[in-house]
N, C-alpha and C positions, 0 to 999 in steps of 0.2 A: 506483758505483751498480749495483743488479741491476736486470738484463733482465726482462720480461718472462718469455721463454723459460729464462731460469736459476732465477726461482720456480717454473717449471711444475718444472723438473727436481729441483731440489731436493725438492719437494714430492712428486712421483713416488718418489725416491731413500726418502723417509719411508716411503710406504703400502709399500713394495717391502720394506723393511727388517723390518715386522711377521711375516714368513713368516721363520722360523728353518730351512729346508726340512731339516722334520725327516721326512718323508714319511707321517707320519701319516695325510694325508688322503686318497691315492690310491686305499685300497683300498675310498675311498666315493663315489669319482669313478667316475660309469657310464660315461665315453667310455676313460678308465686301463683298468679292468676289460674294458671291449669288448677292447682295443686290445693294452695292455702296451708302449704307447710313451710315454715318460717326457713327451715333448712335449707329450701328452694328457694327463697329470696336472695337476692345479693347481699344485705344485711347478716343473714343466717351464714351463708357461706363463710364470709369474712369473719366470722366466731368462731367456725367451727377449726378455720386455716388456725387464727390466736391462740384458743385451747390448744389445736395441736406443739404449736409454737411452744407456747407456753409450760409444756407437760402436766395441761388440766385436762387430759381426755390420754389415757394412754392409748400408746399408739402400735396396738396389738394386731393380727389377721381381722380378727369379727368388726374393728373397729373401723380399721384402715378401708376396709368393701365397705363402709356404710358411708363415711365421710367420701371416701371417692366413690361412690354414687350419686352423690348430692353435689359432689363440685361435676362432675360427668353429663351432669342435665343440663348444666348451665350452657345456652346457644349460641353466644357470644352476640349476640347481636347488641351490647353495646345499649341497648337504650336508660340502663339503669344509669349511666356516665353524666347525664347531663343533669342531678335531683342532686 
C-alpha cells in the first residue's frame, strides 16, 4: 500500500523529471543573470528541490535557510517556462 507521503514523492519525482537540465533557461532567469550562481538558476533550483526529495542534502536548520533562500529569490516571472 502507498503512503500518503510516497504519492507526494513520487509525484514530485514526475514534475522534477520534466526539466532535462539542459540549461537553456538561465540566461532568462533575472536572479541567474544578477547572480551567476547556478543555485539561482531554475535548473539549480530544481536540484536542489531533488536532493532534498531525494535525502542527498539533509534537510537540517543551516540547510533548510540556505535552500529556501535560493528558491525565495526566484520572481516568478515565469520566463524560464518557455526553454
Amino acid at each position: 500500500m502507498t503512503t500518503p507521503a510516497q504519492l507526494a514523492n513520487e509525484t514530485l519525482a514526475a514534475k522534477l523529471d520534466r526539466c532535462v537540465m539542459c540549461g537553456m533557461c538561465s540566461q532568462h532567469c533575472p536572479t541567474y543573470r544578477l547572480t551567476a550562481n547556478e543555485n539561482e538558476s531554475p535548473r539549480g533550483r530544481i536540484a536542489l528541490i531533488a536532493a532534498l526529495s531525494a535525502g542527498q542534502i539533509k534537510a537540517d536548520v543551516s540547510t533548510q535557510t540556505r535552500v529556501q533562500t535560493h528558491l525565495e529569490h526566484c520572481t516568478g516571472c515565469r520566463a524560464c517556462e518557455d526553454y
